[in-house]
C-alpha positions in Angstrom: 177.0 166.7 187.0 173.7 166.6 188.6 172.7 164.6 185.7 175.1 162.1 186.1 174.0 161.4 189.4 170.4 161.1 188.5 171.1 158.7 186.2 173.3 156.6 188.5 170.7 156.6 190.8 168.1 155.7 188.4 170.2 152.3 187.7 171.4 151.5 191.1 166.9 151.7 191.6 166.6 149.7 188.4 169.4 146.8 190.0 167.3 146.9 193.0 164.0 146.5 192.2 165.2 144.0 189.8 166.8 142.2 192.6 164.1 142.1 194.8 161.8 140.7 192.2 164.2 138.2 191.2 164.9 137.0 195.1 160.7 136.3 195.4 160.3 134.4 192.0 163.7 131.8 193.2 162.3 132.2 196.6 158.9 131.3 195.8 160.2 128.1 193.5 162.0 126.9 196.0 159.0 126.6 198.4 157.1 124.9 195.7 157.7 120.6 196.2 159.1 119.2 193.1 157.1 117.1 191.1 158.5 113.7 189.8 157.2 112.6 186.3 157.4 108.9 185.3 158.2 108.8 181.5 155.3 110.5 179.6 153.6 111.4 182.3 154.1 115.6 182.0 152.8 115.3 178.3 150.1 113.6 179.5 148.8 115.6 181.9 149.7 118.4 179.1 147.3 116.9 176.7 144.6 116.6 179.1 145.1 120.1 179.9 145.0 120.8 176.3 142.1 119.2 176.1 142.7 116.4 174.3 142.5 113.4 176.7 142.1 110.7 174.4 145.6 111.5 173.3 146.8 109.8 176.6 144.7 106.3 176.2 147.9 104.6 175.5 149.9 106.2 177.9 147.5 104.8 180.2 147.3 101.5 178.5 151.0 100.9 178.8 151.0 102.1 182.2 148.4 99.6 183.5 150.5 97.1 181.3 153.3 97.9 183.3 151.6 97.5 186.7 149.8 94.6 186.3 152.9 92.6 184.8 155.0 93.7 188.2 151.7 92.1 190.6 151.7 89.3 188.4 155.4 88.9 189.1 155.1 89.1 192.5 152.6 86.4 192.7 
């Protein structure tokens, strides 16, 4: 019986600790701010992390296209 009981309190130690560690990790990402990625722009910073920043040339390219056609429009 005594057995039995140490193993019950061996998993009810396991459910706990994992518990705990589980309420820091979601209570840690929530204090994080969310990022917001324009299309392409999380693989590009990947790449550049990656270390291969001429990868993202036309990313930036398209994304200067993109500006400069909206000031253009607003001229």
């Amino acid at each position: 019986m005594n057995s039995n009981t140490d193993l019950h309190n061996s998993a009810d130690q396991d459910y706990s600790e994992f518990l705990s560690e589980y309420l820091l990790q979601s209570n840690s990402q929530s204090i994080e701010p969310e990022a917001s990625y324009e299309d392409g722009e999380m693989e590009a910073e990947w790449l550049v992390s990656a270390g291969y920043p001429e990868l993202t040339k036309p990313f930036k390219q398209s994304r200067l296209d993109r500006f400069n056609f909206r000031i253009s429009k607003t001229f």
